[in-house]
Every structure is written in structure tokens, then in C-alpha cells.
BALOBA-1460 file (C-alpha; in Angstrom, 3 decimals):
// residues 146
<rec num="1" residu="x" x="73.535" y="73.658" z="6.866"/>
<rec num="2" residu="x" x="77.564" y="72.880" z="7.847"/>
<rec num="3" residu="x" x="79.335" y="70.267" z="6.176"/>
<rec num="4" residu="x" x="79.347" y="68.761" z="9.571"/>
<rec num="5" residu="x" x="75.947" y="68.442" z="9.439"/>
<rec num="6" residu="x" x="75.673" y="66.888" z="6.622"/>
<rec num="7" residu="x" x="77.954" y="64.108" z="7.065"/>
<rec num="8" residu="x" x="76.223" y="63.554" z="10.469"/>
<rec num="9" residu="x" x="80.002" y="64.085" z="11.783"/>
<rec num="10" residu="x" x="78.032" y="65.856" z="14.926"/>
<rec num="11" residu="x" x="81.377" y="68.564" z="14.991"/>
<rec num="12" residu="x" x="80.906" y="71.756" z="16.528"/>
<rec num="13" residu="x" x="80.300" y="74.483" z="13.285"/>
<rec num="14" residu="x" x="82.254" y="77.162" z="14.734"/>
<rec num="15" residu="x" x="86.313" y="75.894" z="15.286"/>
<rec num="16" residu="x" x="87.399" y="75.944" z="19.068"/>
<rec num="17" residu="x" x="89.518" y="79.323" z="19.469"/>
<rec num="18" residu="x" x="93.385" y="79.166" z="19.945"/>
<rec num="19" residu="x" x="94.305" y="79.120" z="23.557"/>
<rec num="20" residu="x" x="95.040" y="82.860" z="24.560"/>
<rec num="21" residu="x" x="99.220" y="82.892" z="25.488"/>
<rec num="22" residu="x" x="100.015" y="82.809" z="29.348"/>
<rec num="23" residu="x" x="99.880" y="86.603" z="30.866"/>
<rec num="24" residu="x" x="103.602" y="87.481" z="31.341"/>
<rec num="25" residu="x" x="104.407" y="87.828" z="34.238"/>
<rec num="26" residu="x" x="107.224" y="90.478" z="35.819"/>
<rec num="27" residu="x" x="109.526" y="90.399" z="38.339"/>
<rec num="28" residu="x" x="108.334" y="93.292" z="40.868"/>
<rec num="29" residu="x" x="111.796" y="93.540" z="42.591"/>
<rec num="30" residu="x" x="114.030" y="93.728" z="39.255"/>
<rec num="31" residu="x" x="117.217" y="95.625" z="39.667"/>
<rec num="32" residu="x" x="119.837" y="96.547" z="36.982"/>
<rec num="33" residu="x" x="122.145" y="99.242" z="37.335"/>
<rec num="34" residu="x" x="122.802" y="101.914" z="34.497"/>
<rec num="35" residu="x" x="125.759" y="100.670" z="32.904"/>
<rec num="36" residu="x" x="124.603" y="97.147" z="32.090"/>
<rec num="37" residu="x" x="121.452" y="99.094" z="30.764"/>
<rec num="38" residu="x" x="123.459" y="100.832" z="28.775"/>
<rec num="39" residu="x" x="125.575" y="98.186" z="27.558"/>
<rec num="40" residu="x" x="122.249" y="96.168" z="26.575"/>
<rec num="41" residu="x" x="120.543" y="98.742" z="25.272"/>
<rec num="42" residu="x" x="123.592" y="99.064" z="22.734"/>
<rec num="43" residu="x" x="123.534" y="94.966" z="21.875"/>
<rec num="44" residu="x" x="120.588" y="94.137" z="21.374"/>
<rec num="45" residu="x" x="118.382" y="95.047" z="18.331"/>
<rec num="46" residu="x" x="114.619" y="96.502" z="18.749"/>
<rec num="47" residu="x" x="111.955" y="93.809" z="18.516"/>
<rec num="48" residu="x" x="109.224" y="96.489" z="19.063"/>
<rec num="49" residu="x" x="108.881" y="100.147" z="17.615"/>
<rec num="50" residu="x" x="105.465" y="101.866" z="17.512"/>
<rec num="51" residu="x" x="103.828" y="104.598" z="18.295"/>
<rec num="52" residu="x" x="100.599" y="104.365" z="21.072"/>
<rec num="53" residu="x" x="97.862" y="106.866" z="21.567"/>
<rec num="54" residu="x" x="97.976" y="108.326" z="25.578"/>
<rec num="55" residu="x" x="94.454" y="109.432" z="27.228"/>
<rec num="56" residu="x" x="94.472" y="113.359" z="27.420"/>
<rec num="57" residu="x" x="93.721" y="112.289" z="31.635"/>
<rec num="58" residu="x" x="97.486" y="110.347" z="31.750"/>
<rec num="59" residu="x" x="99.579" y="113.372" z="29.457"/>
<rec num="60" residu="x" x="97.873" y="115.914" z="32.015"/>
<rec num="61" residu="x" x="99.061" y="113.877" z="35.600"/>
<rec num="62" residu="x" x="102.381" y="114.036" z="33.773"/>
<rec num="63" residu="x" x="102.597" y="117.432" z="35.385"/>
<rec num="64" residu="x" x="104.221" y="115.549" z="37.809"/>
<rec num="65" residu="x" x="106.266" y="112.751" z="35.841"/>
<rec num="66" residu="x" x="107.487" y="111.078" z="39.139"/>
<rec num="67" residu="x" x="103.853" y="110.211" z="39.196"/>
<rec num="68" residu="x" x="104.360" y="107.786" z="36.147"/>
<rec num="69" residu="x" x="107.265" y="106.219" z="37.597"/>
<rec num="70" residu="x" x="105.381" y="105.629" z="40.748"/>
<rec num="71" residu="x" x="102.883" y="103.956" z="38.308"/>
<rec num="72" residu="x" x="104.366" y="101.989" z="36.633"/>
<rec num="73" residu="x" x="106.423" y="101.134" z="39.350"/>
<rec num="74" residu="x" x="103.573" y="99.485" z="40.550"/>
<rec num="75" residu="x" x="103.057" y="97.511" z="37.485"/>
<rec num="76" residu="x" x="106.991" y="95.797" z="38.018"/>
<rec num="77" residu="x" x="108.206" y="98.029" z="35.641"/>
<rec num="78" residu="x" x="111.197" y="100.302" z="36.516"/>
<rec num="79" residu="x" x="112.604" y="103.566" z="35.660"/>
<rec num="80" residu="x" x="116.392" y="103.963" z="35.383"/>
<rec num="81" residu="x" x="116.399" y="107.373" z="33.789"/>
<rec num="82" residu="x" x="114.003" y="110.377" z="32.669"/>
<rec num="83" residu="x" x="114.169" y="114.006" z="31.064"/>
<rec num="84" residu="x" x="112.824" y="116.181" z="28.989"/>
<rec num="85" residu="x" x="110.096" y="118.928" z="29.405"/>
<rec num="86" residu="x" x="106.827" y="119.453" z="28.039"/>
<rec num="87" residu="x" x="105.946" y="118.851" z="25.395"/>
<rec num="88" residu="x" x="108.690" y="116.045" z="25.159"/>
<rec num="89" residu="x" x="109.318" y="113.548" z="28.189"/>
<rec num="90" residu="x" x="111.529" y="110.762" z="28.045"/>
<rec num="91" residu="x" x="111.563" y="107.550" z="30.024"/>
<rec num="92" residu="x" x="113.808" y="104.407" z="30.298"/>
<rec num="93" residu="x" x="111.868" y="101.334" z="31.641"/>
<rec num="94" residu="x" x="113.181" y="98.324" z="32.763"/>
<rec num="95" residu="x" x="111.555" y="95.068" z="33.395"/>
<rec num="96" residu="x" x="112.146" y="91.512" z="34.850"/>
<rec num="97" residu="x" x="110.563" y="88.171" z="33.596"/>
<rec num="98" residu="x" x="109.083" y="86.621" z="36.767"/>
<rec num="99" residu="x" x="111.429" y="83.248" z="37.237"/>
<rec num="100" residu="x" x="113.935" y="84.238" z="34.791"/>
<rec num="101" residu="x" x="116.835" y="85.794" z="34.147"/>
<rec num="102" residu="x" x="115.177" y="87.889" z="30.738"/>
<rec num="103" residu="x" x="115.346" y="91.534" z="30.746"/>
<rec num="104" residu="x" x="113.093" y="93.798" z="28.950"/>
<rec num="105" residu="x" x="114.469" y="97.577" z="27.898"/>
<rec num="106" residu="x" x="112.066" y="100.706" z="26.938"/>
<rec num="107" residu="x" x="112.550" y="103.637" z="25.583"/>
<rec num="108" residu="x" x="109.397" y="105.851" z="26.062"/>
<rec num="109" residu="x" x="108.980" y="109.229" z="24.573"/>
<rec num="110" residu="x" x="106.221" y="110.907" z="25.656"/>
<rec num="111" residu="x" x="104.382" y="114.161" z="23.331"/>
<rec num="112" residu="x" x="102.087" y="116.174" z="25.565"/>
<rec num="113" residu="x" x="101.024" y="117.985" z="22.716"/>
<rec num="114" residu="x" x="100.173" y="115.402" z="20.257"/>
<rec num="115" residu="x" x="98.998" y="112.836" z="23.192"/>
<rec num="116" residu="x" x="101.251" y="110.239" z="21.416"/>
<rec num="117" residu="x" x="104.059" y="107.765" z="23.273"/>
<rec num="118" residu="x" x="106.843" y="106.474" z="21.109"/>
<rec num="119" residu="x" x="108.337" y="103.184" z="22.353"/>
<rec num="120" residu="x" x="110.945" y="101.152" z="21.986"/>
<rec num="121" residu="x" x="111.352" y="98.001" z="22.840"/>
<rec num="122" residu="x" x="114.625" y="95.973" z="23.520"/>
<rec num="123" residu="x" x="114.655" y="92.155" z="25.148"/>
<rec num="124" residu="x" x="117.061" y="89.566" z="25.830"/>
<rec num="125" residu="x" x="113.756" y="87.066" z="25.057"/>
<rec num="126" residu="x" x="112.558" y="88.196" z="21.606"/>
<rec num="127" residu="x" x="109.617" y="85.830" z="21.765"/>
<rec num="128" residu="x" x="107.940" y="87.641" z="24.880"/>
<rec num="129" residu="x" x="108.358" y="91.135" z="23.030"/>
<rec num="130" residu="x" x="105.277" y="91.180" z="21.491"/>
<rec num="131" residu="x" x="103.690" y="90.523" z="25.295"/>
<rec num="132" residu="x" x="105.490" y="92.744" z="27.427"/>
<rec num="133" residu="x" x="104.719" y="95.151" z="24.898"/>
<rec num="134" residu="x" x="100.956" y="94.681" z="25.298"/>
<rec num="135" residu="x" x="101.688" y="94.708" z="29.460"/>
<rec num="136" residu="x" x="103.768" y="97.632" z="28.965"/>
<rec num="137" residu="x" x="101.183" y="99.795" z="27.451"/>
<rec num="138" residu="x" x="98.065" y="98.593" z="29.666"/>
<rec num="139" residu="x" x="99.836" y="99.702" z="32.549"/>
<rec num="140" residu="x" x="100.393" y="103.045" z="30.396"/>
<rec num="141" residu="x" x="96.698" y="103.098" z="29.622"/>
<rec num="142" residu="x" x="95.932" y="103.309" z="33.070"/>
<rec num="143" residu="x" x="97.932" y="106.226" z="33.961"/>
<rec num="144" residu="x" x="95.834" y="109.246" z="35.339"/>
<rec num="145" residu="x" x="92.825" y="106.932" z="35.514"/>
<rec num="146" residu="x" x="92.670" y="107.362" z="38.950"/>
């Protein structure tokens, strides 16, 4: 029996869960050119670093790596530059808050050996980091699923 009960407080037992934060939402027409990339990619500190397990389907369409831009072009994120051969690719994402001015940098290195991406994550907003990261590596999740 719950202390609730007891008291004949009539509470619900189990707490209410928190309120899940709003989806962030991106800006699908975000532009920046490569020098104020550049110059924000050199200000501003990383508020994300890790490391993020790719499905073997996603490293194999990346074959063609304009393929992932296309993709995740279509998730309002932007590529300004890319490189690299197998088994190393390297990406740099932009992004856009919807309705805001906030800017969200990646650096994504891609091991099609190891099926492993490395990112890095640089934002004006440091407070949305944590959920464009999550956004960021949905879309990736998704890539080859198709």
C-alpha cells in the first residue's frame, strides 16, 4: 500500500512524468557562406563531442556520399564542405533554428570500417545542443534506410 493510500490523500502512486522538451525545429532554407562558418567554427567552443554507432545499410550508400548530403538535406540540415575517402569521410553540417537567428555547426567524421561517426557539435544557443544533437543523429540513423 502507497503512503497515499494510507493517508486517504487519493494521489496518483506513480508521479506524473516531466513534460518531454519541444521538438526543435530547423530552418529548411538556412544559408551561411564558408567564411562566417569558418569564423564560427573558430569562436565558439564544442557543447557536444561523441562518438555514434552508423547502421552497416547507411556506411554502405556512402558509396555515393552526395547521397548523405541529399539526406540530410532533407532533414534542414546543410553541407558546406566534404572530403575524405573510404574508410574516412568528412562532413561539415550546418543548421538553422526555425524563427531564429541560432546557428548550429557539425563536424562529422565518418569510419566505414569501424561503422562509427565522430561529431562535433558547435552552437551559437548552447541550451538547444543537447537537441539538435539528438535531431542530428536521427536523421543520420535513417540514412540508407530506404
Amino acid at each position: 500500500m502507497a503512503i497515499d493510500d494510507l493517508l486517504g490523500l487519493g494521489l496518483p502512486v506513480a508521479p506524473n512524468p516531466a513534460p518531454s522538451p519541444p521538438l526543435l525545429k530547423l530552418n529548411a532554407r538556412a544559408v551561411l557562406d564558408p567564411s562566417t562558418f569558418q569564423q564560427k567554427w573558430r569562436q565558439l567552443p564544442i557543447s557536444v563531442s561523441q562518438e555514434y554507432s552508423m547502421n552497416p545499410q547507411g556506411v554502405a550508400a556512402l558509396t555515393t556520399p552526395q547521397s548523405l548530403l541529399q539526406h540530410m538535406q532533407g532533414n534542414s540540415i546543410q553541407c558546406i564542405a566534404s572530403g575524405g575517402q573510404a574508410p574516412n569521410f568528412k562532413f561539415f553540417f550546418f543548421a538553422q533554428k526555425a524563427e531564429s537567428s541560432s546557428i548550429f555547426l557539425v563536424e562529422c567524421v565518418i569510419n566505414s570500417a569501424s561503422c562509427k561517426a565522430q561529431l562535433k557539435i558547435k552552437a551559437d544557443d548552447q541550451s538547444t545542443s543537447q537537441a539538435f544533437s539528438a535531431l542530428f543523429q536521427s536523421a543520420l540513423s535513417t540514412f540508407g534506410m530506404t
